[in-house]
C-alpha atoms as one frame of an Amber mdcrd trajectory, in Angstrom:
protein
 -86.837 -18.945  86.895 -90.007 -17.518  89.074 -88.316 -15.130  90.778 -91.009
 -14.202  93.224 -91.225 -17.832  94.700 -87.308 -16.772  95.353 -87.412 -13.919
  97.002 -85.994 -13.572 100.523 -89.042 -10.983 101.053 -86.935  -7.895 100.678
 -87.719  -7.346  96.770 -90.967  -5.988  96.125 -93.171  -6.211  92.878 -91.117
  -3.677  91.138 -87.471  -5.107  92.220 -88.658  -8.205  90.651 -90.161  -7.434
  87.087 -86.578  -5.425  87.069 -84.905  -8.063  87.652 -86.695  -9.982  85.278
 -87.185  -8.083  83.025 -83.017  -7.286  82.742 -82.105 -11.136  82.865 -83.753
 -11.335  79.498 -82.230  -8.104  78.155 -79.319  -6.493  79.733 -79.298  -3.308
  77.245 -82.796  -2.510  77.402 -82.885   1.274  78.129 -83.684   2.513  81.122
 -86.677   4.387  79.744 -87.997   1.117  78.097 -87.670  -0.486  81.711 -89.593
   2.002  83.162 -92.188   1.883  80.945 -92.760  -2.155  81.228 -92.702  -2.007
  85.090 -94.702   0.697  85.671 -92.477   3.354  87.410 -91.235   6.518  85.775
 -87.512   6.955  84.438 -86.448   8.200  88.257 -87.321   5.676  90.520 -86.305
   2.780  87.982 -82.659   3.923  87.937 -82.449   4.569  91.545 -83.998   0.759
  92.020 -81.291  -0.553  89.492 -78.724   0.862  91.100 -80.020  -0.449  94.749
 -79.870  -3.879  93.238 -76.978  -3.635  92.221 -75.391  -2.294  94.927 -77.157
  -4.750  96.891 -75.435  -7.642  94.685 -78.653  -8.805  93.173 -77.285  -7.330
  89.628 -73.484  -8.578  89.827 -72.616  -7.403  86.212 -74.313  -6.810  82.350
 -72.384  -8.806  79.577 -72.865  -9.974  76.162 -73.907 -13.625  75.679 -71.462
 -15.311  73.123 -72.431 -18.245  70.922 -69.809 -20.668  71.279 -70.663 -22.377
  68.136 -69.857 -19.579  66.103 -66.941 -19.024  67.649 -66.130 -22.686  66.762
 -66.294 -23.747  70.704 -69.160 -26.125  71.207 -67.600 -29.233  71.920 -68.651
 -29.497  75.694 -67.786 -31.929  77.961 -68.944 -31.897  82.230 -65.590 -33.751
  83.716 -66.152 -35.418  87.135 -62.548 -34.558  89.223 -61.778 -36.737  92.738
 -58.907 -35.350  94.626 -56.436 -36.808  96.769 -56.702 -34.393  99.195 -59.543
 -32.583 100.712 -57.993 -30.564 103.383 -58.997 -26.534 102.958 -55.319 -26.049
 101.782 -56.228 -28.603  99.353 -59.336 -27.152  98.144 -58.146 -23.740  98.034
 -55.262 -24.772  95.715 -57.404 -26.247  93.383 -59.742 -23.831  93.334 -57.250
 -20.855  93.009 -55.674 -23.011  89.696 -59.084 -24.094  87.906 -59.984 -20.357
  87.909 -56.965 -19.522  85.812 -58.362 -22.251  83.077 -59.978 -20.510  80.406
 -61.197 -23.447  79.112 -63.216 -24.068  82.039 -67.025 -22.831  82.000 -67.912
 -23.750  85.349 -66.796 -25.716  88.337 -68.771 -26.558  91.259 -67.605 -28.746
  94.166 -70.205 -31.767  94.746 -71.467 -33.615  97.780 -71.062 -37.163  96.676
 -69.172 -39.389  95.323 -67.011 -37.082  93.329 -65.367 -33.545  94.783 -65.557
 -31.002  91.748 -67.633 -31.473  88.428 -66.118 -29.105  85.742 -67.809 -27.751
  82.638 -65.296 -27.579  79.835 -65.626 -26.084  76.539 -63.195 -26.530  73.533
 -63.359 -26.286  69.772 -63.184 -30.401  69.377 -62.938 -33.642  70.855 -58.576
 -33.458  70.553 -58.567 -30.146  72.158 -60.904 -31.247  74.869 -57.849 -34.139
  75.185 -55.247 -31.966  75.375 -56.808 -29.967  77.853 -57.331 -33.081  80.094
 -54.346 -34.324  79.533 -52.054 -31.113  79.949 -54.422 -28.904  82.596 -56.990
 -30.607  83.854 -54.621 -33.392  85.196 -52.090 -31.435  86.308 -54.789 -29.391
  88.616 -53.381 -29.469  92.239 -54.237 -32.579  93.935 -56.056 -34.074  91.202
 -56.288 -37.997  91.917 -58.715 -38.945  88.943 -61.440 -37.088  86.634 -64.003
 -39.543  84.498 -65.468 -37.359  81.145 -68.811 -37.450  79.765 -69.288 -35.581
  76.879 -72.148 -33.528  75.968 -73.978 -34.755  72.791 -76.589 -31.711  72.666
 -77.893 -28.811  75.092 -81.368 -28.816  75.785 -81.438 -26.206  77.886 -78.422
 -23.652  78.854 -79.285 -20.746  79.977 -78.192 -18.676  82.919 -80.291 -17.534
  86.041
């Protein structure tokens, strides 16, 4: 992503190749930072820390392969409630976080309420999971699957 068509106008040149430049490598020393943004050791660190304290960094983490670790069955699972009240809502959202199984959930304007990104190791544990979890979710009225055949792209911001 372009982050300078993004910014709000309070990151400058330097906040942005940071940023950038750590979205593509999270471990890259401080030093080497420095050096491809054009600062000195000092000022970098003091700017990484703004941004962070800032929330524009939220965290550093390793990025897993889910293949190797013999997860890459994926399947984006459309949920309709029967209730939408904000006691509702909040009770489903407070349960699907528990899920390890689920990747990502975002709640959709239209003519679903939640689309959830599940990951298991096959197509029967991706059943058992709907079956068991999924459909036991608070409030859950109906879900429709579609299963992901390959990732084109997947990466994060």
């Amino acid at each position: 992503m372009n982050l300078k068509s993004q910014s709000d106008g309070q990151l400058d040149r330097y906040d942005i190749a940071i940023l950038e430049a750590l979205s593509r490598d999270g471990r890259m020393p401080v030093t080497d930072l420095a050096r491809q943004i054009g600062l000195s050791k000092t000022p970098t660190q003091t700017r990484v820390r703004r941004l962070t304290e800032d929330g524009y960094i939220t965290g550093f983490r390793a990025v897993l392969d889910p293949a190797k670790l013999g997860h890459d069955h994926v399947a984006f699972v459309e949920v309709k409630l029967t209730d939408t009240t904000e006691k509702a809502l909040s009770a489903f959202n407070a349960a699907v976080r528990k899920m390890p199984e689920v990747e990502q959930c975002h709640m959709i304007a239209g003519a679903f309420d939640y689309l959830l990104k599940v990951r298991t190791r096959d197509i029967r544990a991706y059943r058992q999971v709907l079956g068991e979890k999924i459909s036991a979710l608070p409030f859950v009225g109906s879900t429709s699957t579609h299963v992901s055949m390959e990732a084109v792209k997947d990466e994060a911001f």
